[in-house]
C-alpha positions as CSV (number, residue, x, y, z in Angstrom):
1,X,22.3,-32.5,48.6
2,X,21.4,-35.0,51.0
3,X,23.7,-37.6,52.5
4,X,22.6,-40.5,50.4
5,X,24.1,-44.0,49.8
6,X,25.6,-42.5,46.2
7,X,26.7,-39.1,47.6
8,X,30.5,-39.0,47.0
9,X,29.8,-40.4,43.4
10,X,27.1,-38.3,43.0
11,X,29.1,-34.9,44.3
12,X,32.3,-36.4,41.7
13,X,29.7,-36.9,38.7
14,X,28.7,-33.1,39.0
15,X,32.0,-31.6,39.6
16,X,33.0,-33.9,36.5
17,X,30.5,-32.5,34.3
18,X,31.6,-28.6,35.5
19,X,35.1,-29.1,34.7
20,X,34.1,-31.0,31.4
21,X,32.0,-28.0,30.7
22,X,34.7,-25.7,31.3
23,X,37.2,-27.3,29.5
24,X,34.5,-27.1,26.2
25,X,34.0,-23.3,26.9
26,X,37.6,-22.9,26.8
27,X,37.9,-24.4,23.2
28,X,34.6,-23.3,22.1
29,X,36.7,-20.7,20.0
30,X,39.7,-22.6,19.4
31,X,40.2,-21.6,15.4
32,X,42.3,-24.1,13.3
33,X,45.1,-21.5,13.8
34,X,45.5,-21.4,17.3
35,X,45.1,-25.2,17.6
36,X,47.9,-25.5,15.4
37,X,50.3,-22.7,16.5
38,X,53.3,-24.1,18.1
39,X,54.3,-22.0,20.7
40,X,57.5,-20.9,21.6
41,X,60.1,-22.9,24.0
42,X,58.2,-27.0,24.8
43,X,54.8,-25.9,25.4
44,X,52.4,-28.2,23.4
45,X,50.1,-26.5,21.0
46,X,46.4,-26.4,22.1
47,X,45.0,-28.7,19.9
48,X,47.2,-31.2,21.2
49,X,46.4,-30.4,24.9
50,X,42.7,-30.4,23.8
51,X,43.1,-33.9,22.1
52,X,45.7,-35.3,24.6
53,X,42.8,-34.3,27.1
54,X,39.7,-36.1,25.4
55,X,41.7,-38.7,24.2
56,X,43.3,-39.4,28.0
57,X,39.2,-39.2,29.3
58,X,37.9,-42.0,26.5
59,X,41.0,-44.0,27.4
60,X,41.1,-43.9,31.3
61,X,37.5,-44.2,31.8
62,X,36.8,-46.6,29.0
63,X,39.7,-48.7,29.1
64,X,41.3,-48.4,32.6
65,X,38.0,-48.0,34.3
66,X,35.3,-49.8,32.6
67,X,37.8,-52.8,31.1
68,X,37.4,-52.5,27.5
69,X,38.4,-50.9,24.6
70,X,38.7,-46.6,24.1
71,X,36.3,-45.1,22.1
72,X,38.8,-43.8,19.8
73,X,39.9,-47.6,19.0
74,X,36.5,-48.7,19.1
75,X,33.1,-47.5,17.5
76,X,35.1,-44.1,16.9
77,X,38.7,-45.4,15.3
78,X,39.2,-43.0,12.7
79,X,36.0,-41.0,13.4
80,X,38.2,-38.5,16.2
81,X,39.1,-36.0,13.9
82,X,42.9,-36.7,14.8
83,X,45.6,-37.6,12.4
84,X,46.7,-39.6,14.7
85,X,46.1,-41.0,18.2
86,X,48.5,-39.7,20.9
87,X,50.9,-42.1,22.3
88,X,50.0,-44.4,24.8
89,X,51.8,-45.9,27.6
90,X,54.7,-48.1,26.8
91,X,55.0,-51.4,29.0
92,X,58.6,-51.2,28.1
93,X,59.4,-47.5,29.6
94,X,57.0,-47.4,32.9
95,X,56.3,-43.7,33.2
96,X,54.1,-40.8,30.8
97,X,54.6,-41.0,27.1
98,X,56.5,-37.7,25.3
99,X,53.7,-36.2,23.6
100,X,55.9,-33.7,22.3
101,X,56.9,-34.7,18.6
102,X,53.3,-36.3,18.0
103,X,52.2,-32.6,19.4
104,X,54.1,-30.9,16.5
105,X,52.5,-33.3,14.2
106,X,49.0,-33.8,15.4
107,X,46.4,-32.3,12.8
108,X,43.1,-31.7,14.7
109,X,40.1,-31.0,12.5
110,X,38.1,-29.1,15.5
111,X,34.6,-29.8,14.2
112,X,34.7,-33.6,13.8
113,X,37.3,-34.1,17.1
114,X,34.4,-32.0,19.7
115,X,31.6,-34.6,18.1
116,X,34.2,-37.1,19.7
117,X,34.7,-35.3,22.4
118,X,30.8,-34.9,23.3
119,X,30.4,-38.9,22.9
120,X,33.6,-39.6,24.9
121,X,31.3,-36.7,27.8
122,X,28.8,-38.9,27.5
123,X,30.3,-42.2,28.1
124,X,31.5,-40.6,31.4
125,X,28.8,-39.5,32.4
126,X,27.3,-43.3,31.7
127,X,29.9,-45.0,33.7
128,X,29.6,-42.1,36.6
129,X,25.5,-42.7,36.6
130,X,26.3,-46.3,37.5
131,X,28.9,-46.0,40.2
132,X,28.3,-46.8,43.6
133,X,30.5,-45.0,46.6
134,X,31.6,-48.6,47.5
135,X,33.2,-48.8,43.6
136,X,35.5,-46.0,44.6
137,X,37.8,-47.8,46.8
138,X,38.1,-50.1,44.0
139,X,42.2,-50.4,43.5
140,X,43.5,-50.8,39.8
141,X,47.3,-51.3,39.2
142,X,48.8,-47.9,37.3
143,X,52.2,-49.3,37.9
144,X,52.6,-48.7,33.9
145,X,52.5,-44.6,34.0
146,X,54.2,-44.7,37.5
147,X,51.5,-44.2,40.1
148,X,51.4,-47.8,41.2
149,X,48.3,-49.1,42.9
150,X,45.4,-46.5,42.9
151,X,41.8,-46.2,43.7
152,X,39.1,-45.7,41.4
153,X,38.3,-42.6,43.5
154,X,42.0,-41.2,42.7
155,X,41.8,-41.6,39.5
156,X,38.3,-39.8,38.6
157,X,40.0,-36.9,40.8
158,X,43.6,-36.5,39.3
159,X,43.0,-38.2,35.7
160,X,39.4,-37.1,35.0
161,X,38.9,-33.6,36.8
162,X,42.0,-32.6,37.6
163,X,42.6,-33.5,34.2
164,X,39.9,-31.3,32.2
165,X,41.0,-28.3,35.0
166,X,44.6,-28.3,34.4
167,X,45.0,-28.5,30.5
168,X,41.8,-26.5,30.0
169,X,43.8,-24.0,32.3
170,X,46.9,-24.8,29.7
171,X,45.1,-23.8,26.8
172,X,43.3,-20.5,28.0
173,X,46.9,-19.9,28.7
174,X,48.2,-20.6,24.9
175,X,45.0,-18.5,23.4
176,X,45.7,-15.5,26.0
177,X,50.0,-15.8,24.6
178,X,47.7,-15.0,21.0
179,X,46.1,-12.3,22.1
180,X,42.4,-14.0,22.7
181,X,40.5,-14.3,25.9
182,X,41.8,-17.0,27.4
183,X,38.7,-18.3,29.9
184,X,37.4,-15.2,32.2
């Protein structure tokens, strides 16, 4: 790759799409009853990593990022294949929601939530295609899930690909504790 004007935004926009990739081979096989299985001691069950995930893209790309609505409030409200939406953050209690008891609730119809998912990809990719390096230093207040001021940059590493990476990792975990090939 050549050291272009673009070429921290363009270098992002493919590692993006990898770990998006990833994270879609890793729940390629994902049956109904391993999204559902609630695993032993406060692990989340996979479908619920896998919609926290998509859900968390639409919402910090769409809403945090771009300034409007998610998708899954949007165009997509009651298209996500959720039975309901995870929680968000509450400007009452600054910090991450508890995802556990809408975890253990969560119904994830698998087929209808990755047609979601592949829109929410695309819309990504969309926004990535028209970044410029100089929007990366761009500083947007996360004071409401307790990382304060951050830059664009910091959040397409840690909330976008560190994001699709870590739960991805979490559910080949889950599907390995079933006895299935986790991702290797």
């Amino acid at each position: 790759m050549s050291a272009g004007k673009n070429s921290a935004v363009t270098l992002l926009r493919t590692q993006v799409k990898v770990a998006i990739e990833w994270l879609e081979g890793v729940v390629a096989d994902l049956t109904p009853e391993d999204a559902h299985w609630k695993p032993p001691g406060t692990a989340l069950p996979a479908g619920a990593v896998y919609a926290h995930a998509v859900t968390s893209l639409d919402a910090v790309v769409n809403a945090v990022l771009r300034g409007g609505p998610p998708m899954f409030a949007a165009g997509w409200a009651g298209r996500t294949g959720l039975s309901e939406i995870p929680p968000g953050p509450d400007p009452a209690h600054p910090g991450m929601p508890d995802w556990a008891d809408w975890s253990r609730r969560v119904k994830v119809d698998l087929a209808v939530h990755r047609k979601y998912a592949s829109a929410v990809e695309a819309a990504v990719d969309d926004y990535l295609a028209a970044l410029s390096d100089a929007d990366l230093g761009r500083t947007i207040d996360m004071s409401a899930v307790g990382f304060g001021k951050v830059t664009v940059e910091f959040l397409l590493n840690h909330a976008v690909l560190g994001h699709a990476f870590s739960h991805g990792g979490e559910i080949a975990c889950l599907k390995g504790m079933r006895g299935k090939k986790g991702s290797l």
